[in-house]
Structure formats: structure tokens, C-alpha cells
TIRO-2110 file (N, C-alpha, C; in Angstrom, 1 decimal):
// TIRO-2110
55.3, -29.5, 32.9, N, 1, A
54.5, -28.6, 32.1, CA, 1, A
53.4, -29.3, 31.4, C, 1, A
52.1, -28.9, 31.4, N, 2, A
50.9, -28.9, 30.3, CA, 2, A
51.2, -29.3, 29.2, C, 2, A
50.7, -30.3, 28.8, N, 3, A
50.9, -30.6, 27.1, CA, 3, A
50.8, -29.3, 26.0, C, 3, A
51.4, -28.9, 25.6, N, 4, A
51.4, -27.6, 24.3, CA, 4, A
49.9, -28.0, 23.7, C, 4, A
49.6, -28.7, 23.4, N, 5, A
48.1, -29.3, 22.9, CA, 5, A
47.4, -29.0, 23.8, C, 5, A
46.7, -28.6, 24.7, N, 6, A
46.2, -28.5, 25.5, CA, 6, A
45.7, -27.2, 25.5, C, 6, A
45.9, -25.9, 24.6, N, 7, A
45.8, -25.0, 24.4, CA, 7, A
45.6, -24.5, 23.0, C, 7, A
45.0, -25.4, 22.6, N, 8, A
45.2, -25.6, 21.3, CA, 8, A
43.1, -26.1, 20.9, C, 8, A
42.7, -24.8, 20.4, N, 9, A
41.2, -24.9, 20.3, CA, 9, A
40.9, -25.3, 18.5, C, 9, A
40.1, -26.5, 19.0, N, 10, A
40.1, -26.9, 16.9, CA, 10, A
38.5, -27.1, 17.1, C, 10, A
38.0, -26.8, 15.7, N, 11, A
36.7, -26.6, 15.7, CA, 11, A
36.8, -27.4, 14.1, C, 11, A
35.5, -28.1, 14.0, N, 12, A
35.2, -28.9, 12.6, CA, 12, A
34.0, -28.5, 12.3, C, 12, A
33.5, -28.2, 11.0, N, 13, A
33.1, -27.9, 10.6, CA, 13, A
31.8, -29.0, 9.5, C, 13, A
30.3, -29.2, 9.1, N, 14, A
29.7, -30.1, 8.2, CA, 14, A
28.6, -29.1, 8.1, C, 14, A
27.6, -29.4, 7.1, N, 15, A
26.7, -28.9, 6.9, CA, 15, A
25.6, -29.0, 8.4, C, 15, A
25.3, -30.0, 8.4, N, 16, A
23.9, -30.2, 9.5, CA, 16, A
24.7, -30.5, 10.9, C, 16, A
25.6, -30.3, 11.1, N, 17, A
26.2, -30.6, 12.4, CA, 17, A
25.6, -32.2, 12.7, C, 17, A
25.4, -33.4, 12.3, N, 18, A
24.6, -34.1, 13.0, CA, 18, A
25.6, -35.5, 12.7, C, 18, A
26.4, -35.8, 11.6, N, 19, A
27.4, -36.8, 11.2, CA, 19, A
28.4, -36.3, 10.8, C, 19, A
29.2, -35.9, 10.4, N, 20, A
30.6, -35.7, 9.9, CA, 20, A
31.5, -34.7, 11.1, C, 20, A
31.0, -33.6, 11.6, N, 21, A
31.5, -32.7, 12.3, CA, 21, A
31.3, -33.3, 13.6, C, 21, A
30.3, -33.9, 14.2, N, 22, A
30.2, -34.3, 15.4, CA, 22, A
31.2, -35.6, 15.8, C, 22, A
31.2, -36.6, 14.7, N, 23, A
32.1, -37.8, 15.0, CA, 23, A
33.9, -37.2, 14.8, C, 23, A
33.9, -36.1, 13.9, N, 24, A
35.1, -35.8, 13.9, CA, 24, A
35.6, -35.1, 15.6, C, 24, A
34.7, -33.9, 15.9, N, 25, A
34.5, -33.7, 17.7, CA, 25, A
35.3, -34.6, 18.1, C, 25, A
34.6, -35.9, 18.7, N, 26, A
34.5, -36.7, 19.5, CA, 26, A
35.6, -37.6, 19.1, C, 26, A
35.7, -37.8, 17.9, N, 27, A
36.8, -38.8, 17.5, CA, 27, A
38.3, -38.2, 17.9, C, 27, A
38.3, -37.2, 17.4, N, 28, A
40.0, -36.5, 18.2, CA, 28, A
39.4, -36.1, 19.6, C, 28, A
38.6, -35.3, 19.9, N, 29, A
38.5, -35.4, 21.9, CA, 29, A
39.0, -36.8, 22.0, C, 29, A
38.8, -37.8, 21.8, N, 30, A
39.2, -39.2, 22.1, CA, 30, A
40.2, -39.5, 22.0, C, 30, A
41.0, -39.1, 21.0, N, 31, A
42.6, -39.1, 20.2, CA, 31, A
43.9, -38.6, 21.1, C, 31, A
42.6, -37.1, 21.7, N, 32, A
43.5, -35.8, 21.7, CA, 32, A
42.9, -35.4, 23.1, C, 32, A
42.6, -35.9, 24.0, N, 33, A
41.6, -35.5, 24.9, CA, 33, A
42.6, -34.1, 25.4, C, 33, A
43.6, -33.5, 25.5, N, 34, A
44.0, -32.6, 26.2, CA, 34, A
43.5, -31.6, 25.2, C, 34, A
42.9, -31.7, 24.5, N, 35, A
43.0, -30.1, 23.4, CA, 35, A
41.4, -29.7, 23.6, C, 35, A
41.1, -28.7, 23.2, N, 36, A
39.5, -28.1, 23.1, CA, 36, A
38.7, -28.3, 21.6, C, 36, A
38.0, -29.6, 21.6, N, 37, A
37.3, -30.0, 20.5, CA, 37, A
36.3, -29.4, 20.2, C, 37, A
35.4, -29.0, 19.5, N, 38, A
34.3, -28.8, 19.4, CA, 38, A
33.2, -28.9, 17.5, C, 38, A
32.7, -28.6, 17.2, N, 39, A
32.1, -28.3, 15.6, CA, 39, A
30.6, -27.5, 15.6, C, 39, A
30.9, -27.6, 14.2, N, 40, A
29.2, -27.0, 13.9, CA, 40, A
29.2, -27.3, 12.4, C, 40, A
27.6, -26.4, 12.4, N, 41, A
27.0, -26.8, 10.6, CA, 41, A
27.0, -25.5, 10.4, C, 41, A
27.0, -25.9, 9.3, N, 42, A
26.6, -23.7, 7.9, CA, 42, A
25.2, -23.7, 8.0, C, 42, A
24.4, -25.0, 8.3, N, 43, A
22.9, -25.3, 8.4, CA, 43, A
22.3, -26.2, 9.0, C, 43, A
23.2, -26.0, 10.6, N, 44, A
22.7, -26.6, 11.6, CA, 44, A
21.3, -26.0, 12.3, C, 44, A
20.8, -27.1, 12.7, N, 45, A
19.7, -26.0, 13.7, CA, 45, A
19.8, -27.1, 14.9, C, 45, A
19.5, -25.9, 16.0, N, 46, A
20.0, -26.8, 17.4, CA, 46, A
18.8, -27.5, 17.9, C, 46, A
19.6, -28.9, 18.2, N, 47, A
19.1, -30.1, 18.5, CA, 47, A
20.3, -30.5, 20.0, C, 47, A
19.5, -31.1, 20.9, N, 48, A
20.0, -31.3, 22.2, CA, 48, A
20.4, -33.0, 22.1, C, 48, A
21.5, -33.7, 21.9, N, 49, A
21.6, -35.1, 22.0, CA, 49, A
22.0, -35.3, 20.5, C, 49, A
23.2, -36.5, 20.3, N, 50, A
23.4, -37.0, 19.2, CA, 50, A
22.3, -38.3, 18.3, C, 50, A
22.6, -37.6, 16.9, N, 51, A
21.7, -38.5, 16.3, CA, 51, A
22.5, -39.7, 16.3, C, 51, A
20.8, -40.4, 16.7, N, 52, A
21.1, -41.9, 17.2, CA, 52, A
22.3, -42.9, 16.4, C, 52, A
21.9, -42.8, 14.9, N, 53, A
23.2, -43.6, 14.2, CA, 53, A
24.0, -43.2, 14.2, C, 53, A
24.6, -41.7, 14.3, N, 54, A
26.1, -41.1, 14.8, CA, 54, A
26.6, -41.5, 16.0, C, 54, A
26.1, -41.7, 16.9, N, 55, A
26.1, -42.1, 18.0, CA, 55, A
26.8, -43.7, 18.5, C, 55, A
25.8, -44.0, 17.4, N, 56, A
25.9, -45.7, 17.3, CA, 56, A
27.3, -46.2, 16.8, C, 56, A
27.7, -44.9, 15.9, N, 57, A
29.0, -45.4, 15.0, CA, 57, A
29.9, -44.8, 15.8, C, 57, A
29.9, -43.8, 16.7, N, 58, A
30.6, -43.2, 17.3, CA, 58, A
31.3, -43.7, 18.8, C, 58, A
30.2, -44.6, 19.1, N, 59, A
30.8, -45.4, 20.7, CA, 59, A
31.3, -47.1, 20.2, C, 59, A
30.7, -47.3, 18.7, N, 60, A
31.3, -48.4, 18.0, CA, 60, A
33.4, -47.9, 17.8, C, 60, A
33.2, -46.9, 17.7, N, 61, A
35.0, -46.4, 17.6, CA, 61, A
35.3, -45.7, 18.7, C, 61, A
35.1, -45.9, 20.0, N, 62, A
35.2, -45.6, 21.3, CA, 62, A
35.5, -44.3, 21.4, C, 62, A
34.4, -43.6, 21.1, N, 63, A
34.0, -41.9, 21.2, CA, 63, A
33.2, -41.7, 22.3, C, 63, A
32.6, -41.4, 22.6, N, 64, A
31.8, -40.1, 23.3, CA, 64, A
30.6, -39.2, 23.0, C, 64, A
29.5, -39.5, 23.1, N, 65, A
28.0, -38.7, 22.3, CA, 65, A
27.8, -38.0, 24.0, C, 65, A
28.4, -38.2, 25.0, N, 66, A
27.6, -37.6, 26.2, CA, 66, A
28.1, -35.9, 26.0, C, 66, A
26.7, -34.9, 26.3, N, 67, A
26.6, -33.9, 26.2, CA, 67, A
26.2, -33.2, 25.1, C, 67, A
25.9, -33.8, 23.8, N, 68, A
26.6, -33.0, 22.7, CA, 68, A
25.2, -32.1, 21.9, C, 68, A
25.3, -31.0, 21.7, N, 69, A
24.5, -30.2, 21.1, CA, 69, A
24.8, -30.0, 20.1, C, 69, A
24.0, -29.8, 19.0, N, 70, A
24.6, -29.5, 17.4, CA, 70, A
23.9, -27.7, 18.0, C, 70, A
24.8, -27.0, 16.5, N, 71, A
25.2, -25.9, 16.8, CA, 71, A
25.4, -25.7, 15.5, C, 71, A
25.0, -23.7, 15.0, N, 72, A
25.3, -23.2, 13.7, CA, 72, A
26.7, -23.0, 13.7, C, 72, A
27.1, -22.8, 13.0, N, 73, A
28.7, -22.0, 12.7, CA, 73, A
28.2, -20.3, 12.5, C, 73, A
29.1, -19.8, 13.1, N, 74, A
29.2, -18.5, 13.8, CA, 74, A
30.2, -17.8, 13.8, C, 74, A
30.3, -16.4, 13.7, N, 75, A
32.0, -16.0, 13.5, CA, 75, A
32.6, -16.2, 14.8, C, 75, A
31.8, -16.2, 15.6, N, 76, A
32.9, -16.0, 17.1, CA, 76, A
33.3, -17.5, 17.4, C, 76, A
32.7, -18.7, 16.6, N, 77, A
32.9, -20.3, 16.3, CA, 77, A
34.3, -19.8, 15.9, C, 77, A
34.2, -19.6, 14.4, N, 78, A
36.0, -19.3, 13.9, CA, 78, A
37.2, -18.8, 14.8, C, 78, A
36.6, -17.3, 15.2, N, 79, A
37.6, -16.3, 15.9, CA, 79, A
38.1, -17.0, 17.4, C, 79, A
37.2, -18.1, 17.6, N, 80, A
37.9, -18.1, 19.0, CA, 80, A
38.8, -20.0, 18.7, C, 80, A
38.8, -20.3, 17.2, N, 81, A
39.2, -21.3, 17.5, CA, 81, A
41.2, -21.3, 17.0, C, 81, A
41.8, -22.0, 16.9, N, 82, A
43.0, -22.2, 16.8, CA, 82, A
42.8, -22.6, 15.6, C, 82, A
42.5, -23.9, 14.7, N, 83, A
42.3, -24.3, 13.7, CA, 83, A
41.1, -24.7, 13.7, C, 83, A
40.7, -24.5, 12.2, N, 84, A
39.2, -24.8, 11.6, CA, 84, A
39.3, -26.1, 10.4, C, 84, A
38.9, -27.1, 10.8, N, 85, A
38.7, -27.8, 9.7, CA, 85, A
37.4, -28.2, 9.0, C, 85, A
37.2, -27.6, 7.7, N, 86, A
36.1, -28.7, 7.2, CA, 86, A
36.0, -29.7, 6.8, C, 86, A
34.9, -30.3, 7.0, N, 87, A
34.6, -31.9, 6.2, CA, 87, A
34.6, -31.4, 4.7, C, 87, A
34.6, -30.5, 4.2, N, 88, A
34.4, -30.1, 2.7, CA, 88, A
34.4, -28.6, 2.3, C, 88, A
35.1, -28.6, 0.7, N, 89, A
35.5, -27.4, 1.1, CA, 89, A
34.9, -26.0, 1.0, C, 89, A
33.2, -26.4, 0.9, N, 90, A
32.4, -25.7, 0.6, CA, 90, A
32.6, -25.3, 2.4, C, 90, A
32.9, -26.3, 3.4, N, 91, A
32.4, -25.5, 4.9, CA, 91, A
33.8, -24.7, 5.5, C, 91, A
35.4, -25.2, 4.6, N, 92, A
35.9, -24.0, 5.1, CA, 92, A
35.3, -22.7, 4.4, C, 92, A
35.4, -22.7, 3.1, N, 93, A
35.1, -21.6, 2.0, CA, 93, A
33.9, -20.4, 3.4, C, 93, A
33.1, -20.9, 4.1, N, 94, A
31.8, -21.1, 4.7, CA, 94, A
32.7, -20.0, 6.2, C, 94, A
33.4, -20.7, 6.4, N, 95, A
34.3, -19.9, 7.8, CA, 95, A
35.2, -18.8, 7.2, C, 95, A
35.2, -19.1, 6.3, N, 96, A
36.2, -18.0, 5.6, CA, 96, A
35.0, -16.6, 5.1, C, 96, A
34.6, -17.1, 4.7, N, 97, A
33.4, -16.0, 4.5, CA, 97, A
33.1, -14.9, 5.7, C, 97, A
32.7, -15.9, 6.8, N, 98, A
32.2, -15.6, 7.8, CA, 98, A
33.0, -14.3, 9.1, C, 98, A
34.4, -14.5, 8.4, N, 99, A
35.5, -13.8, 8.9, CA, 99, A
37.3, -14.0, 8.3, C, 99, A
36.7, -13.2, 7.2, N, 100, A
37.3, -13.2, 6.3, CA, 100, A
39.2, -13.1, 6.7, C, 100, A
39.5, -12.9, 8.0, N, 101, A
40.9, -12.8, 8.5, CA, 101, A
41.5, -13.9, 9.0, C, 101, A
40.5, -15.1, 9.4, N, 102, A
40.6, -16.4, 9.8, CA, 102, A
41.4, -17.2, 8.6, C, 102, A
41.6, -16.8, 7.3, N, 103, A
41.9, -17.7, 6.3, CA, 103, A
43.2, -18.4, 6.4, C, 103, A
44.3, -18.0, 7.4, N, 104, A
45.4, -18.7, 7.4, CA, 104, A
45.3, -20.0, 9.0, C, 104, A
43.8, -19.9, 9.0, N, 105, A
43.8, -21.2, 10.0, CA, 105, A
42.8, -22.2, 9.5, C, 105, A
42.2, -22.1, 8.1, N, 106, A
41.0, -22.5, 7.9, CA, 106, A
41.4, -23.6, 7.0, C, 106, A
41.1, -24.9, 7.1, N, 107, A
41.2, -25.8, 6.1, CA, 107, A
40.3, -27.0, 5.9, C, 107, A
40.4, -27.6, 4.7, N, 108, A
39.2, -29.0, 5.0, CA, 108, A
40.4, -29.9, 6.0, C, 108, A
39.6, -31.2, 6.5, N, 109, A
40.7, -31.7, 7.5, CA, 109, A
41.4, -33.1, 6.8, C, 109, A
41.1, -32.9, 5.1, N, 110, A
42.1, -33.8, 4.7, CA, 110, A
43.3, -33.0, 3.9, C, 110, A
42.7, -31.3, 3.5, N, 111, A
43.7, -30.7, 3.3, CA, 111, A
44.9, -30.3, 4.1, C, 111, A
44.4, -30.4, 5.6, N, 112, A
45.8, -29.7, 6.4, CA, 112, A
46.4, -30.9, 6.6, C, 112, A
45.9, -31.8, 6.6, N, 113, A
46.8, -33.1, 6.8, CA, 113, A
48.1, -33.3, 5.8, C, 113, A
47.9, -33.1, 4.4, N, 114, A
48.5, -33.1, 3.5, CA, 114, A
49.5, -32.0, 3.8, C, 114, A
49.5, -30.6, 4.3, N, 115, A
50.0, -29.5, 4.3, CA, 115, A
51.1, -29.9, 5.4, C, 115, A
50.3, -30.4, 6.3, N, 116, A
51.3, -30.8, 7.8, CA, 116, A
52.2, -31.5, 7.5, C, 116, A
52.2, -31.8, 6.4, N, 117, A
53.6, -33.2, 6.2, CA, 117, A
54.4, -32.7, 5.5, C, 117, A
54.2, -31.8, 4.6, N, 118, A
54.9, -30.5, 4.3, CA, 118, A
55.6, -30.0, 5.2, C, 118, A
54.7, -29.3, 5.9, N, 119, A
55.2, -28.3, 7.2, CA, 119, A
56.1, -29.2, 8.0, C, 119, A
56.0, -30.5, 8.2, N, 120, A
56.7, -31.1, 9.1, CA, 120, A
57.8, -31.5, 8.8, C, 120, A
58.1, -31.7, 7.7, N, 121, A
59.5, -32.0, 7.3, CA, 121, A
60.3, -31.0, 7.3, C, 121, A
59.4, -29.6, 6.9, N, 122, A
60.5, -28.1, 7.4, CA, 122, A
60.5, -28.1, 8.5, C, 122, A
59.8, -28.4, 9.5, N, 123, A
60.5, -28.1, 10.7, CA, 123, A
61.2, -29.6, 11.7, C, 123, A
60.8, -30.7, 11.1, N, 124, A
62.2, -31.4, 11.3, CA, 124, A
63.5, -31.2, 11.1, C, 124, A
63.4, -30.6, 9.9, N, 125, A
65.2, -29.9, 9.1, CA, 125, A
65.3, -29.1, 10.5, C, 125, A
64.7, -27.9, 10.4, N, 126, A
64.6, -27.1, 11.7, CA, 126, A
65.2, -27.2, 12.8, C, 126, A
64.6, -27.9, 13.6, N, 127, A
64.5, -28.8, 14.8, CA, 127, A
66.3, -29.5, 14.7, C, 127, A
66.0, -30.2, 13.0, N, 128, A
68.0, -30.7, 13.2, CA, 128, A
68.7, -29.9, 13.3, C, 128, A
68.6, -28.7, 12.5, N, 129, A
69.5, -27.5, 12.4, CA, 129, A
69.9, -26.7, 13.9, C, 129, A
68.7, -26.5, 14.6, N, 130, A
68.3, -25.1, 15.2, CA, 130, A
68.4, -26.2, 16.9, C, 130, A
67.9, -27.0, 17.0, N, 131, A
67.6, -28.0, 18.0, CA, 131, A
66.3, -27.6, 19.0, C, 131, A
65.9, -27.1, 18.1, N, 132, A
64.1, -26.4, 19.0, CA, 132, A
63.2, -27.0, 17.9, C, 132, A
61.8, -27.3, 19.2, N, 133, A
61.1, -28.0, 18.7, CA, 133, A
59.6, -27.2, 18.7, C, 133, A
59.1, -27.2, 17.5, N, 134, A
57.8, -26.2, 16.9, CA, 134, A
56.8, -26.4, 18.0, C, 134, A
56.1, -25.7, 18.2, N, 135, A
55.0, -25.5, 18.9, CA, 135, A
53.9, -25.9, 17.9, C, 135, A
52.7, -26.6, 18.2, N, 136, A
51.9, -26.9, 17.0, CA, 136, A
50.9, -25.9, 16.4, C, 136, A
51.0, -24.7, 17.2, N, 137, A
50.6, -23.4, 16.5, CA, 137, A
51.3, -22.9, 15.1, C, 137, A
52.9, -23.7, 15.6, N, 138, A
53.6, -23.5, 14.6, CA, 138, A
53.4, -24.2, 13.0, C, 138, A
53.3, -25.6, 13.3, N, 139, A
53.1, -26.4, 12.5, CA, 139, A
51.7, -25.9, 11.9, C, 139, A
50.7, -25.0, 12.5, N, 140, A
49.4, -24.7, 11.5, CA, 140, A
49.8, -23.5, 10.8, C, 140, A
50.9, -22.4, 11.4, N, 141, A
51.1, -21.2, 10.5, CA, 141, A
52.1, -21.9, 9.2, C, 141, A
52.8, -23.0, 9.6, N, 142, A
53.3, -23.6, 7.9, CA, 142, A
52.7, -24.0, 7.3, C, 142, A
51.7, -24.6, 7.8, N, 143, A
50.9, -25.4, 6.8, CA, 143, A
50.3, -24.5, 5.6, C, 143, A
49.9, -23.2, 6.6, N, 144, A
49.2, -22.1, 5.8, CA, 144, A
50.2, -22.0, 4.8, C, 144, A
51.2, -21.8, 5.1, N, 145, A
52.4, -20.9, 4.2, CA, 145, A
52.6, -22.1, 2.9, C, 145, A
52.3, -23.5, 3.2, N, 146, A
52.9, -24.3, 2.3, CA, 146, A
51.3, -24.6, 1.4, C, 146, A
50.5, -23.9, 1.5, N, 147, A
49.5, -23.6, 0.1, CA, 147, A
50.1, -23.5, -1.0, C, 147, A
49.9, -23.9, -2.0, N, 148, A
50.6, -23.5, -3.6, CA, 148, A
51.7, -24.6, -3.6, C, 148, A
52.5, -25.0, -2.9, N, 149, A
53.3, -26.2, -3.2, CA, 149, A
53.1, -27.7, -3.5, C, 149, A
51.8, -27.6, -3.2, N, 150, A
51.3, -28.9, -3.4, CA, 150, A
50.6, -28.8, -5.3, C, 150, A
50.6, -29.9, -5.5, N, 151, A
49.6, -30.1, -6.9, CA, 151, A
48.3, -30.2, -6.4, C, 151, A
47.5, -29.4, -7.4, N, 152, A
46.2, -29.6, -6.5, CA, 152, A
45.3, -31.1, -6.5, C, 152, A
44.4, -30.8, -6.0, N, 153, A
43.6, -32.3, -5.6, CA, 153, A
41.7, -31.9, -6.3, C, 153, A
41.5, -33.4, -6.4, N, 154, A
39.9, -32.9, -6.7, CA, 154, A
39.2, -32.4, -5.4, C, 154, A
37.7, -31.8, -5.5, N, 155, A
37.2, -31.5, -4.6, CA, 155, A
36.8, -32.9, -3.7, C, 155, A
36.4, -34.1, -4.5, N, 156, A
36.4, -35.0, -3.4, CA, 156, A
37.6, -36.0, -2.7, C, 156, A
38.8, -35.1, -3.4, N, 157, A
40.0, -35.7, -2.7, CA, 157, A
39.9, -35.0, -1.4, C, 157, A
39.8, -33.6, -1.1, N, 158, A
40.0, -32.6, -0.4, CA, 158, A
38.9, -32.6, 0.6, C, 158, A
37.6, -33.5, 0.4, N, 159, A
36.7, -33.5, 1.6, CA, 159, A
36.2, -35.3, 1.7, C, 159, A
35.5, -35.1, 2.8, N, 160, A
35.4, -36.4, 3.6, CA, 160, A
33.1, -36.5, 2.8, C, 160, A
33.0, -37.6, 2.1, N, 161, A
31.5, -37.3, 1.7, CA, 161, A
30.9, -37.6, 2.3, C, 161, A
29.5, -36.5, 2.4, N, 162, A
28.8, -36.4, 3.3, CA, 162, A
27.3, -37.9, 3.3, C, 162, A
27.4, -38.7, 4.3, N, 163, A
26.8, -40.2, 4.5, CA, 163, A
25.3, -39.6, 4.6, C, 163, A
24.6, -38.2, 4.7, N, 164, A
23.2, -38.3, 4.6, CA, 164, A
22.5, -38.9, 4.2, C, 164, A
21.7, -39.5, 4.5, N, 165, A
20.6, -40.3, 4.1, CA, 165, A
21.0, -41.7, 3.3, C, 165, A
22.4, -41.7, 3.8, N, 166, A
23.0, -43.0, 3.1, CA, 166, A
22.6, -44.3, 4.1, C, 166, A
22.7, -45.3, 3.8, N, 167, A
22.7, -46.3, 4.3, CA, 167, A
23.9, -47.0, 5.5, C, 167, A
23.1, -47.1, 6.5, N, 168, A
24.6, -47.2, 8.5, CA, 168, A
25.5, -47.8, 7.3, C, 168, A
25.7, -48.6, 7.1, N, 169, A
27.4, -49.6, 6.9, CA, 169, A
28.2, -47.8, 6.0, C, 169, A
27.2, -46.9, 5.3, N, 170, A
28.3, -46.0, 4.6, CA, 170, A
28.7, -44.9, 5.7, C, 170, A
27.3, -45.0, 6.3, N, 171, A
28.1, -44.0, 8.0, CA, 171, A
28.9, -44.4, 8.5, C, 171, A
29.1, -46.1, 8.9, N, 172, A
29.8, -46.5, 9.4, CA, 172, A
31.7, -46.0, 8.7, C, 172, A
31.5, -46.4, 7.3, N, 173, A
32.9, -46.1, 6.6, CA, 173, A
33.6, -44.4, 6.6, C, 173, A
32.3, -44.1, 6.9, N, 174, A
32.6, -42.5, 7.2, CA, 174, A
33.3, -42.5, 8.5, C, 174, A
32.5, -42.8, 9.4, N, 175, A
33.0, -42.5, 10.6, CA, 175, A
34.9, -43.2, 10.9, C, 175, A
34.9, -44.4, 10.4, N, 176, A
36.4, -44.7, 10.3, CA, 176, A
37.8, -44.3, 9.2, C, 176, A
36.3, -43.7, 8.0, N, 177, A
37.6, -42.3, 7.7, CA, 177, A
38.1, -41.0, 8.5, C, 177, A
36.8, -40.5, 9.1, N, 178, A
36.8, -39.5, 9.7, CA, 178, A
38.5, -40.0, 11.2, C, 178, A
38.4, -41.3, 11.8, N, 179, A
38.7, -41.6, 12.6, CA, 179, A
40.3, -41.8, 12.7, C, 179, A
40.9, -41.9, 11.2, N, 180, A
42.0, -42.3, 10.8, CA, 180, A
42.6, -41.1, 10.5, C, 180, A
42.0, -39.6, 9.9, N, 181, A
42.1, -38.7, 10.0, CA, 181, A
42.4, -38.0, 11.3, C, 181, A
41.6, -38.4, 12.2, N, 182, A
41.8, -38.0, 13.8, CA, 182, A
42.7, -38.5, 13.9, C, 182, A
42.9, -39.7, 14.1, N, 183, A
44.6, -40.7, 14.6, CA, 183, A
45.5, -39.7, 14.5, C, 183, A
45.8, -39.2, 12.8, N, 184, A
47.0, -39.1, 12.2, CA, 184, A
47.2, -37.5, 12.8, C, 184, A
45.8, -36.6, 13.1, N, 185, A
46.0, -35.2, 13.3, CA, 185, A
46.3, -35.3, 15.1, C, 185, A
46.2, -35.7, 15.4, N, 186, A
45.9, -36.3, 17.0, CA, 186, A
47.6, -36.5, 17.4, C, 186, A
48.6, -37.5, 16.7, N, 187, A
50.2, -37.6, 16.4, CA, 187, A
50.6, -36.4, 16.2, C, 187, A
50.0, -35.8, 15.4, N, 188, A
51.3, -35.1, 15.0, CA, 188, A
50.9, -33.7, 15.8, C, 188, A
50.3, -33.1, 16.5, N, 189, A
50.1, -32.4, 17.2, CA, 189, A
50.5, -32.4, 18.6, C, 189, A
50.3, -34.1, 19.2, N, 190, A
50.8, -34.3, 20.3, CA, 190, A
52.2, -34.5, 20.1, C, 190, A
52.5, -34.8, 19.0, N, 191, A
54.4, -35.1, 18.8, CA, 191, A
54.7, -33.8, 19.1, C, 191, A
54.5, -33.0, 18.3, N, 192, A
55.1, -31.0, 18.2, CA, 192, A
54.6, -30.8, 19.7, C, 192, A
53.4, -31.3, 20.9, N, 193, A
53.6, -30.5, 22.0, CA, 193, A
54.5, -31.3, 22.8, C, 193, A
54.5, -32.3, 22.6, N, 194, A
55.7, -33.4, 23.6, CA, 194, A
57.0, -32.6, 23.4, C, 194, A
57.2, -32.3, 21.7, N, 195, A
58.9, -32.4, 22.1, CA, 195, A
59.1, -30.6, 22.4, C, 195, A
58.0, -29.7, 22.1, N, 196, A
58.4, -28.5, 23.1, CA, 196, A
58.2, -29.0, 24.5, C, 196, A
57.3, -29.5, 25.0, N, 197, A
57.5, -29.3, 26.5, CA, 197, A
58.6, -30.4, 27.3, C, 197, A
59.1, -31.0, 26.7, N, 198, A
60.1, -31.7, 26.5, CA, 198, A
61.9, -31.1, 26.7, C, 198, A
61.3, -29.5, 26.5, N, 199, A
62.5, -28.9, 26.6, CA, 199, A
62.5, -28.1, 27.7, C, 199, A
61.1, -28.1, 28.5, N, 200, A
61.0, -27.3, 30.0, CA, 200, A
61.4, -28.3, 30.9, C, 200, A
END
């Protein structure tokens, strides 16, 4: 059977589409190559090829710049994705707006991380109890549900800051936050589709 991941469409979200949302893209396609990666900006405008220093930091952490178009965010961006993450929470707030029924898939991507670990320990109980293992559609409908259980966080706990006009070594540090973020979302998605299809 097909990896459970593999059907699994995640969309990221940054202002200009040109550093944060693109290296996040590429960095889980790389992580996660079986799933449907993609991003956009709230104030992208389309440009054909990645910018050069994204680029540079991006094949420095064995990514992928071939193909890539920046792109606006769009409702049919949200509606057709599985999970939405922003780099900040001004760009979920941004997809949320845009289609206001999407809110139980929409998060920044340091918030669902936080939520997932939550969610994952109820469905490891689960899993002990029950002996079935979540699908990772599943693990994003907990995550939603486990909002309000957490203590809250600052706003720059909750987003990844944006390196514009900053100097490469801070793009650089971006991009291997951004990347460590992928790692950890990249696990635990491919864990939840391994151990469902694991049972076909």
C-alpha cells in the first residue's frame, strides 16, 4: 500500500513567497518527498525561478529550487490543501480570512508542531488501548481539538522571523530553523502513515 502521506496536501504560507514559504516547500518535499508540498505569499507577486540567496541556502541544506514559481495565496490555495501552515501568525490569520471554514486545518508551522505532541500522545494511549494506528489526517483533526490546552506562547514564539533584507548568514539560520521544523513534521507524519499502512 501507498504511504498514508502521500495523500496528504500541505501548503505554507510567508508574506512575499520568496524566503520562508519557499525553503519550507522544498525543505519537507525533501523530508517528505511522498506528500504534495507547495506555498504562497498574502503579497506575493509572480516571479518565475527562486531568489538567488534562497536558493543558495536551500541546495546548501539539500533542497530543490528546480521549477519553482512564487505565487499569491488564494482561497482555492487553502480549500484544496490538507494542512496550512504559516511562517507567522499574521499568514495563517491571512488563510483564515480568505475561507473562513478552513480554520480547523490552519496553523503557524511552529504552532502545530507544539499541538502534534499533544495530539500524539492521545493517540498513542489510543493506539495502546484500541491497537489502531491514526491516519495523519487524524493527528491534524487533534491537533485542532487540542487548541486551548496549551499555555499560550508569544507571537514570535509561534512564528519563524521573517530574514528580509537581513544579511545571508541570518537567511542562512532561517533556513535551518525552517529545516528542523520540516525534520520533526516530516517524522511524525510519516510515523502515523507507516503504522496505518502497516496494518494492510
Amino acid at each position: 500500500m501507498a504511504d498514508v502521506a502521500a495523500r496528504l496536501t500541505i501548503l505554507f504560507i510567508c508574506t512575499g513567497n520568496v524566503h520562508r514559504s519557499p525553503l519550507a516547500e522544498r525543505l519537507l518535499a525533501a523530508r517528505l518527498p511522498e506528500a504534495r508540498v507547495g506555498s504562497a505569499g498574502t503579497m506575493a507577486q509572480h516571479m518565475t525561478g527562486m531568489h538567488p540567496a534562497t536558493r543558495s541556502v536551500l541546495e546548501q541544506l539539500g533542497g530543490n529550487s528546480a521549477g519553482f514559481t512564487s505565487r499569491r495565496l488564494m482561497p482555492e490555495l487553502v480549500a484544496e490543501a490538507d494542512l496550512v501552515l504559516g511562517l507567522d501568525r499574521e499568514h495563517r490569520e491571512a488563510a483564515v480570512r480568505l475561507l473562513p471554514v478552513a480554520l480547523r486545518k490552519c496553523f503557524t508551522f511552529r504552532e502545530f508542531l507544539r499541538l502534534a505532541r499533544v495530539a500524539g500522545e492521545s493517540v498513542s494511549r489510543s493506539e495502546s488501548a484500541h491497537g489502531e494506528a491514526a491516519l495523519p489526517g487524524e493527528v491534524i483533526s487533534r491537533a485542532a481539538a487540542a487548541r486551548g490546552s496549551l499555555a499560550p506562547v508569544s507571537r514570535a514564539a509561534d512564528g519563524i522571523a521573517d530574514p528580509c533584507g537581513a544579511p545571508y548568514d541570518v537567511l542562512l539560520a532561517c533556513g535551518r530553523e525552517i529545516d528542523g521544523a520540516a525534520t520533526t513534521l516530516a517524522a511524525l507524519l510519516r510515523e502515523r502513515g507507516r503504522a496505518q499502512g502497516s496494518e494492510c
